[in-house]
C-alpha positions in Angstrom: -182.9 48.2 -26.7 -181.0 50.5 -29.5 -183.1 49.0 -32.2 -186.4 49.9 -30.2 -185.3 53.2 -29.2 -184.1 54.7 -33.0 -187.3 52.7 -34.5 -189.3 54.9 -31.4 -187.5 58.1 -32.6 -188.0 57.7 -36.2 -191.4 57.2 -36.3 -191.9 60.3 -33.5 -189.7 62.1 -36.5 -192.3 61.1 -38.6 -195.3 62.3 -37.1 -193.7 65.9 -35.8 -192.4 68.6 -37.0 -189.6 70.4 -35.4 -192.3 73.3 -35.4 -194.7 71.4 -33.7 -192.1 70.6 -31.2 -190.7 73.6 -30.3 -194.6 74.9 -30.3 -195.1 72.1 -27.8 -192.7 72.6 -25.5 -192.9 76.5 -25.6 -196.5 75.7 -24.8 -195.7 73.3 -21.5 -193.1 76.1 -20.2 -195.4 78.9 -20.4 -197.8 76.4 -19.1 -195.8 75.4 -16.0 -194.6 79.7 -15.8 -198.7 80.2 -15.0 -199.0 77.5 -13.0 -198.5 79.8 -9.5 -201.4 82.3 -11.0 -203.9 79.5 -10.4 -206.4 80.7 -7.2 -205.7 77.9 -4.3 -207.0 77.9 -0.6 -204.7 79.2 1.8 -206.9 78.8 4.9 -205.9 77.1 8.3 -206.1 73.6 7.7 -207.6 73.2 11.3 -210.3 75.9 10.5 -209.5 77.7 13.6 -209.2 81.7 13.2 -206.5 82.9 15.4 -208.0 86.2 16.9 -206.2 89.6 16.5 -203.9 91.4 19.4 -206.9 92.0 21.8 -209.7 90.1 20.9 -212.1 87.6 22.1 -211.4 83.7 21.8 -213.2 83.6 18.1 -214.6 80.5 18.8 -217.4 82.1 21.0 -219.9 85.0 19.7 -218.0 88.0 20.6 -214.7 86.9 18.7 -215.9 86.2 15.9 -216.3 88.4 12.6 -218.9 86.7 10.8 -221.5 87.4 14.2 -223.3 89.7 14.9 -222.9 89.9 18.3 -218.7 90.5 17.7 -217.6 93.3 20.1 -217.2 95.4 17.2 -220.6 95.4 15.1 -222.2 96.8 18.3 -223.1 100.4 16.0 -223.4 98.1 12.4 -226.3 98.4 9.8 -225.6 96.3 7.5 -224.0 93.1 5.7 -220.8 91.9 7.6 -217.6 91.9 4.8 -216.4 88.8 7.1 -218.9 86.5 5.4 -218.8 88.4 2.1 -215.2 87.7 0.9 -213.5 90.3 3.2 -213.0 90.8 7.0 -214.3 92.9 9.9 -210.8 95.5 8.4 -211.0 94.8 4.9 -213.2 94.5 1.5 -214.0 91.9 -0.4 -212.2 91.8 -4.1 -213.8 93.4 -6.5 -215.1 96.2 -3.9 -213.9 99.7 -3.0 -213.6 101.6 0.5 -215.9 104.4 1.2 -213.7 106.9 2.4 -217.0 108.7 4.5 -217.5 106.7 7.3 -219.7 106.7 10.4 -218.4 105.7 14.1 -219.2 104.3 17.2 -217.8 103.3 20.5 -218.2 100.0 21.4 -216.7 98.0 24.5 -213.9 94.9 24.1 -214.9 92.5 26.8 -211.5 91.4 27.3 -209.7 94.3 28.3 -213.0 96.7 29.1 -211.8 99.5 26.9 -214.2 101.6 25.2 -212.8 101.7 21.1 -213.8 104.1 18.3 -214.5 101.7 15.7 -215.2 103.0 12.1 -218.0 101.3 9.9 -216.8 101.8 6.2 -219.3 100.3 3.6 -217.8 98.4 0.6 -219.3 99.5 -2.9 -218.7 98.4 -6.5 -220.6 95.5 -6.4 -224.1 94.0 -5.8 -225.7 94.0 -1.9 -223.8 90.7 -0.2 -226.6 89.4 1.1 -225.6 87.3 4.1 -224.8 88.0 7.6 -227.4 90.9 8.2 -226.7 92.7 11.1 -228.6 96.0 12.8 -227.5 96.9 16.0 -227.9 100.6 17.3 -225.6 101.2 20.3 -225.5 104.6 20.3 -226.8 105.4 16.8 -228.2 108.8 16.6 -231.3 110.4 14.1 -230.5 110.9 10.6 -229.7 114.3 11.3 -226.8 113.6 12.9 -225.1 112.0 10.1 -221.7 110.8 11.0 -223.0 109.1 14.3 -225.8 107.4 11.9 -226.0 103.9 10.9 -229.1 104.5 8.1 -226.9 106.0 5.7 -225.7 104.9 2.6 -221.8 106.0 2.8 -220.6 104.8 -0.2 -220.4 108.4 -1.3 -217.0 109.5 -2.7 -216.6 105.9 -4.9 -216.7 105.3 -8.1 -220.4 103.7 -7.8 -223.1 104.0 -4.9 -223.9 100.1 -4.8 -223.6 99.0 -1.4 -221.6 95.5 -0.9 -220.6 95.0 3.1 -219.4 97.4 5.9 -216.0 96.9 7.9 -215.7 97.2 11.5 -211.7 99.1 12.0 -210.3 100.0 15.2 -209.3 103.5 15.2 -208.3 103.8 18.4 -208.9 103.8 22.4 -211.4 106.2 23.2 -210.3 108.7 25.8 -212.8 109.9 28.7 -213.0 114.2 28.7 -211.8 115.7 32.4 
């Protein structure tokens, strides 16, 4: 075993340099340091969506994000960021926010509360293309502008390219006396 292991170790001395060792070895630490940079898939590993505080059971229609017929796209013109890398309150990567926004009022069937939910568009990047939706409760003509859904509102960004629009709670809306 000795006579195997120093024959083993000369002829590795051989062949290497300590150079090329320490290169090595530098290389496979830095290696191993990126190794938590990789992407990997976080999701569920039952696929199930758990809904958020007040919504509908996502496994039917009106809970979840990626339909059209989710409580909250009942004002939305456009792509749904749910099936375009984002979700109903967030944009995909590579995307930026509109800060100009249209609302609506739309009802959540589970507690029958009226909510002002504000459509943001996501812009930066090319049209999503999936998940079209164009529903009009309560959309008004063009010249009312902030209650229209036929506007491009990616105003205010760094590009005009429309990606996907949001769906955001903003809040309970509030009957006047």
């Amino acid at each position: 075993m000795d006579h195997w292991i120093a024959q083993l170790s000369r002829t590795i001395a051989r062949r290497t340099t300590r150079r090329g060792l320490l290169a090595r070895l530098a290389g496979l630490a830095l290696g191993s340091a990126a190794l938590p940079l990789l992407p990997i898939a976080r999701g569920q590993q039952d696929g199930h969506r758990a809904p958020a505080p007040g919504d509908p059971d996502p496994a039917t229609a009106l809970g979840d994000p990626a339909s059209c017929q989710y409580w909250r796209h009942c004002a939305i013109d456009g792509f749904l960021c749910s099936c375009c890398g984002g979700t109903q309150r967030s944009c995909p990567p590579g995307t930026q926010v509109s800060p100009i926004t249209w609302v609506g009022t739309c009802r959540n069937p589970v507690d029958n509360k009226d909510y002002i939910i504000s459509y943001n568009d996501c812009c930066g990047k090319h049209v999503c293309g999936v998940c079209y939706c164009h529903r009009n409760e309560g959309d008004k003509p063009i010249y009312f502008p902030a209650r229209s859904n036929d506007v491009n509102w990616c105003f205010g960004t760094d590009t005009v390219v429309y990606n996907c629009s949001t769906a955001i709670v903003l809040g309970v809306a509030t009957k006047e006396g």
